[in-house]
C-alpha positions in Angstrom: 11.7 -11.0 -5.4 12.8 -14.2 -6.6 11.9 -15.5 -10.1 9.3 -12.2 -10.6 7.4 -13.5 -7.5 6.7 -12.6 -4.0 6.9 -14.6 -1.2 3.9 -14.5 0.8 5.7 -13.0 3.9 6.9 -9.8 1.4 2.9 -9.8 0.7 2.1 -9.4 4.7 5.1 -7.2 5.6 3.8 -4.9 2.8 0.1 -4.9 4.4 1.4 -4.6 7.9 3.6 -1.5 6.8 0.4 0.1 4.7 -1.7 -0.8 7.0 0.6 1.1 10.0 1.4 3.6 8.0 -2.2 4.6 7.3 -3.6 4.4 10.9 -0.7 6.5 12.3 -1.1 9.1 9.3 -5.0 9.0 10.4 -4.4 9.5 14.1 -2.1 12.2 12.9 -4.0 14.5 10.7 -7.1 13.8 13.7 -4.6 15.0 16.7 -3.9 18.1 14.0 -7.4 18.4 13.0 -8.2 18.5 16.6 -5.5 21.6 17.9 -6.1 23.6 14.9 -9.8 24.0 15.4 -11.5 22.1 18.2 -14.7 23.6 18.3 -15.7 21.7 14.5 -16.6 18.4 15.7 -18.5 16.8 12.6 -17.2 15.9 9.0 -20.8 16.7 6.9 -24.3 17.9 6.9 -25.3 16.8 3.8 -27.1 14.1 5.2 -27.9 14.6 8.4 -28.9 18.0 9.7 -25.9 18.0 12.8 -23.4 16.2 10.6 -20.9 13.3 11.7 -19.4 12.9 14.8 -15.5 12.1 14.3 -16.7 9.2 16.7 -19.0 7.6 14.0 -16.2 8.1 11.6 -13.6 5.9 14.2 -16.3 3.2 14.4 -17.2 3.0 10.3 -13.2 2.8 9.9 -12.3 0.1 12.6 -15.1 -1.5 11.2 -13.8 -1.5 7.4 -10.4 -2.6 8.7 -12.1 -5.2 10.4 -13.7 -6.7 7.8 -10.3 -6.7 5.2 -8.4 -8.6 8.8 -11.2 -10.8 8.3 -10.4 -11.4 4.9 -7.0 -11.7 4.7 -7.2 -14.7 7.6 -9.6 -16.1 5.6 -7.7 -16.3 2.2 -4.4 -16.9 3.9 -6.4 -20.2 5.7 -7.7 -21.2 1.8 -3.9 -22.8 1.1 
């Protein structure tokens, strides 16, 4: 920090690590998930009367991280 302010490379070095840190905690807890009981292959059945597939859960979240990617390039192209 210099003068109570970041520079903007602290700003993406914090993203990268959050954004690391959160995929490999997610693969994680899925490889877990998986071992401990392999046979549950959906999330919820609240709406849908099979559940989620873990697959539709891997597609809604590359598709959120997507879309922030998207929007970090485009703010960081604004200056």
């Amino acid at each position: 920090m210099y003068l109570g302010l970041h520079y903007p490379s602290d700003i993406l070095c914090g993203l990268a690590w959050g954004v690391a840190s959160g995929m490999i905690s997610y693969f994680v807890f899925h490889q877990f998930y998986y071992k401990v009981s392999p046979k549950i292959n959906y999330i919820s059945s609240q709406y849908t009367s099979t559940g989620y597939s873990n697959v539709d859960i891997d597609i809604v979240m590359m598709a959120i991280v997507g879309i922030l990617a998207i929007a970090v390039l485009a703010s960081l192209s604004v200056f």
